[in-house]
Backbone as CSV, one residue per row, in Angstrom:
resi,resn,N_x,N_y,N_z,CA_x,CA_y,CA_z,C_x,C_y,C_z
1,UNK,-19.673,51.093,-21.290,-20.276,51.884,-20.246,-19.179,52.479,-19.393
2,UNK,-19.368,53.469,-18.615,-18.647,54.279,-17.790,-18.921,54.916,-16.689
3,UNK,-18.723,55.034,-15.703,-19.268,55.518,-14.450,-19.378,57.228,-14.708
4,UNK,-20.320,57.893,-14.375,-20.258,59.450,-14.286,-18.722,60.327,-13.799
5,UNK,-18.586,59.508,-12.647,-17.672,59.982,-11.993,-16.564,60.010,-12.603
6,UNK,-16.056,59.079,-13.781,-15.013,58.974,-14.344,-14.873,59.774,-15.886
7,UNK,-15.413,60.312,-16.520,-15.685,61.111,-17.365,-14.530,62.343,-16.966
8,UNK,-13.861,62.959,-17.764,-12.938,63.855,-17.712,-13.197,65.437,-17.096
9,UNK,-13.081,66.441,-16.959,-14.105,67.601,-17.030,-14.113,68.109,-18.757
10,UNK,-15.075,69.044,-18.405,-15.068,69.517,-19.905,-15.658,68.837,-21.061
11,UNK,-16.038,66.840,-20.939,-16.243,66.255,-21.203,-18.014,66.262,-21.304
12,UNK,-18.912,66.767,-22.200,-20.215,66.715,-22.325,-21.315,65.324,-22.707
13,UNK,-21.789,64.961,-21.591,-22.638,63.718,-21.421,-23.939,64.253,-22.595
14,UNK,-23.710,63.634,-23.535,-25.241,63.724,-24.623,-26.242,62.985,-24.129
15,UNK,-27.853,63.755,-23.825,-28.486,62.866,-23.298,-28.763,62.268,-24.556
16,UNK,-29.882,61.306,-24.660,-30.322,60.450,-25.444,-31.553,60.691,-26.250
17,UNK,-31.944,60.960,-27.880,-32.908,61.567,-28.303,-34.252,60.875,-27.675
18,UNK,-34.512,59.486,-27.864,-35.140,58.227,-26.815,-35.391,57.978,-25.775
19,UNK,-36.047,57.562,-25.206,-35.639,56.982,-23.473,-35.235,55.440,-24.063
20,UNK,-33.718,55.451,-23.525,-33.048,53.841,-23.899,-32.933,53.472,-22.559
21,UNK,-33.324,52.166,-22.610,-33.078,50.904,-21.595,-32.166,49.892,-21.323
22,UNK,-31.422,49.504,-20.340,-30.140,48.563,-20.696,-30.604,47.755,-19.163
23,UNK,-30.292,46.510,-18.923,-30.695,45.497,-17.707,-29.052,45.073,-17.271
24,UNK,-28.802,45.153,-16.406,-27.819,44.423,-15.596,-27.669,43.071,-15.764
25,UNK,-27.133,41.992,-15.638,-26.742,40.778,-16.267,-27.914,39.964,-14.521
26,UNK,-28.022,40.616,-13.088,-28.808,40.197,-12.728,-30.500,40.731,-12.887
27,UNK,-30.319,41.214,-14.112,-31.900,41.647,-14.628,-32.503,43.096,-14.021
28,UNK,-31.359,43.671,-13.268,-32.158,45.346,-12.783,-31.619,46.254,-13.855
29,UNK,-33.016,47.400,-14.352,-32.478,47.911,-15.025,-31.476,48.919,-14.782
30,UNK,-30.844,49.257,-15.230,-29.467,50.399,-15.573,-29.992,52.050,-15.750
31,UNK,-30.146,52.500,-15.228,-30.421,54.068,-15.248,-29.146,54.886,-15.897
32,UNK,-29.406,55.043,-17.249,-28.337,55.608,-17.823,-28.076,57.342,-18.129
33,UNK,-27.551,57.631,-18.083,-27.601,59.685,-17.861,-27.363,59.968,-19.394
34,UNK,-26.882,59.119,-20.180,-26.355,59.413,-21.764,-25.438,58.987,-22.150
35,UNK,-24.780,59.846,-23.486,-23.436,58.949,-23.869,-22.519,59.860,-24.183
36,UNK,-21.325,59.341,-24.004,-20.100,60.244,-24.493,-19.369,59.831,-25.064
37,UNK,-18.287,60.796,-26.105,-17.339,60.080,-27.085,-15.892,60.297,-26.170
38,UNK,-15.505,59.450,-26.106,-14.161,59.506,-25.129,-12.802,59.055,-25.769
39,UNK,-11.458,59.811,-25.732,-10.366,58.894,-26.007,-9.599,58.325,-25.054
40,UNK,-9.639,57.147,-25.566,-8.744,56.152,-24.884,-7.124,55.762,-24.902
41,UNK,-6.600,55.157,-24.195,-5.339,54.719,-24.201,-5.249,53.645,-23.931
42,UNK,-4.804,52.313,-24.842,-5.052,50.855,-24.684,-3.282,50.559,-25.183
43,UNK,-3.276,49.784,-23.786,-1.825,49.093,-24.145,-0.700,49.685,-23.416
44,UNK,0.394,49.017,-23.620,1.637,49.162,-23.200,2.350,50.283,-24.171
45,UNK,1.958,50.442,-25.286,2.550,50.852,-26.425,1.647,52.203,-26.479
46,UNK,0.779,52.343,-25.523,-0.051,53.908,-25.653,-0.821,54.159,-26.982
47,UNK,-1.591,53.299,-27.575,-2.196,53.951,-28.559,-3.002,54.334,-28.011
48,UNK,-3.947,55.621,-28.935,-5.042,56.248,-28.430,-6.008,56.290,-29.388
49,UNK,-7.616,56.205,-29.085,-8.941,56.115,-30.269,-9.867,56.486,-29.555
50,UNK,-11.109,56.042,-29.974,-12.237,56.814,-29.545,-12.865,55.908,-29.336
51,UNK,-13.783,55.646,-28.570,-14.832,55.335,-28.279,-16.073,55.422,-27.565
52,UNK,-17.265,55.248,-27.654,-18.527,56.524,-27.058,-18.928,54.996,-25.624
53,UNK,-19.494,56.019,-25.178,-20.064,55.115,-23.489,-21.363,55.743,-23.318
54,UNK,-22.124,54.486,-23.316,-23.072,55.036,-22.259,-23.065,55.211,-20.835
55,UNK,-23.099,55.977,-20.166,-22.721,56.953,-18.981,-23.709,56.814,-18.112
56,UNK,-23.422,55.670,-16.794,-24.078,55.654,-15.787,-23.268,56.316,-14.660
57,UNK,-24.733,56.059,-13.741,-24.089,56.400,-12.142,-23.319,55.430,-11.148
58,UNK,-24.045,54.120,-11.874,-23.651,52.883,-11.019,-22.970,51.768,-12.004
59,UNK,-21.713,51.690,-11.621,-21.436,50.300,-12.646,-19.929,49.550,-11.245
60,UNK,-20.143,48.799,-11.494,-18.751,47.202,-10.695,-17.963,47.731,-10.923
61,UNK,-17.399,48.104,-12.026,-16.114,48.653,-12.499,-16.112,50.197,-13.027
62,UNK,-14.775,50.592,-13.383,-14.987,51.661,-13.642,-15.441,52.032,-15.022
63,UNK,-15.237,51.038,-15.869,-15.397,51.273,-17.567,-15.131,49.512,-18.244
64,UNK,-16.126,49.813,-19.021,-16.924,48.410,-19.842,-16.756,48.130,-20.778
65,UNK,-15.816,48.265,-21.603,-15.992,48.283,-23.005,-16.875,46.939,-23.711
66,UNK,-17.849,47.528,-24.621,-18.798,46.885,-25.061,-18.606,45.920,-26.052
67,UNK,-19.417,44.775,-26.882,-19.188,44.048,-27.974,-18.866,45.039,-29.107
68,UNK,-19.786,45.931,-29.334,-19.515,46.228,-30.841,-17.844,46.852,-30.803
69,UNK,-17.401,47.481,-29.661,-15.383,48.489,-29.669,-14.637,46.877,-29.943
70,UNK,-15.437,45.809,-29.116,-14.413,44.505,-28.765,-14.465,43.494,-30.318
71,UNK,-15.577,43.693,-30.988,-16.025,43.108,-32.426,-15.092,44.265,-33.412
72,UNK,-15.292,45.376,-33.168,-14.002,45.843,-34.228,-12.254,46.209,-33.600
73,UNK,-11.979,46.171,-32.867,-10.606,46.219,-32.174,-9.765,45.276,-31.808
74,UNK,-10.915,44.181,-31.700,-10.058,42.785,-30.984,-9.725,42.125,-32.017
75,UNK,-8.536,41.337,-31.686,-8.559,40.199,-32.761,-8.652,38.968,-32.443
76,UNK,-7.883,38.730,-31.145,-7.496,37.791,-30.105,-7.406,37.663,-28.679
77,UNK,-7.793,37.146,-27.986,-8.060,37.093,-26.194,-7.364,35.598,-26.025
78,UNK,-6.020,36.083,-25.221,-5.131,34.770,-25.014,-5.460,35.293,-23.138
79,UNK,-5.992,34.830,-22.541,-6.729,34.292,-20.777,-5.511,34.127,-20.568
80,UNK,-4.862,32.859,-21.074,-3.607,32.364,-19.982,-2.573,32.978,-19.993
81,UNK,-2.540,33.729,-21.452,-1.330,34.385,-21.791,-1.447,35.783,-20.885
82,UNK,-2.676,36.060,-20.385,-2.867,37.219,-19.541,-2.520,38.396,-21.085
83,UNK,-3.334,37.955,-22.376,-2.837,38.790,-23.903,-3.970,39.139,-24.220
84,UNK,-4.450,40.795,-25.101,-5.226,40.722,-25.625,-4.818,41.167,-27.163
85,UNK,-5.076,40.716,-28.006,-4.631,41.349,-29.774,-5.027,42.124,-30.159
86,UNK,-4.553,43.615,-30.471,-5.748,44.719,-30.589,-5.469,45.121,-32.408
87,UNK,-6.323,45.498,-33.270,-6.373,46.220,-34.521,-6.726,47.427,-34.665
88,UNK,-5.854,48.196,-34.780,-6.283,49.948,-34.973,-5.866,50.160,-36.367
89,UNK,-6.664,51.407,-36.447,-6.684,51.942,-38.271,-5.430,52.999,-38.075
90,UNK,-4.907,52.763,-39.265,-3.482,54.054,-38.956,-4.010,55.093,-39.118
C-alpha cells in the first residue's frame, strides 16, 4: 500500500474493475482510490523493480510493502542484525 500523496507525478492510479475491500489490522475499513505499478529502489546497493500498490489516502506510514513482494523478494529478516536478504531476477 501507498499513500496518494506519495505517488510520483505522471504516475496513473488504476481504479479497480470491482469494488475491493481491505480492513485495517484495528478492523476499520481502508478506502482505497486504486492501484499503481511503481519502481522501487531497495538497498544500499540501489537496485530497482517494480511493484504495484494499492493506493490509499490514509496509511501510518508512507509505503507497505505487502506479503505476496515480501514472499517473492525476501529471503531472510535478521531483526537484530537490523538485515533484510533480498532476491532479484537479473
Amino acid at each position: 500500500m501507498i499513500r496518494r500523496n506519495q505517488i510520483p507525478p505522471g504516475i496513473a492510479i488504476q481504479p479497480f474493475l470491482m469494488p475491493t475491500k481491505i480492513a485495517a489490522a484495528q478492523g476499520k475499513d481502508i478506502h482505497m482510490l486504486g492501484e499503481a505499478r511503481l519502481q522501487i529502489i531497495v538497498g544500499t546497493i540501489q537496485v530497482v523493480t517494480e511493484a504495484e500498490f494499492l493506493v490509499v489516502d490514509q496509511l501510518v506510514v508512507l509505503v507497505l510493502l505487502g506479503t505476496p513482494w515480501i514472499d517473492r523478494k525476501v529471503l531472510g529478516i535478521d531483526p537484530k542484525g537490523r538485515r533484510v536478504d533480498l532476491q532479484f531476477d537479473p
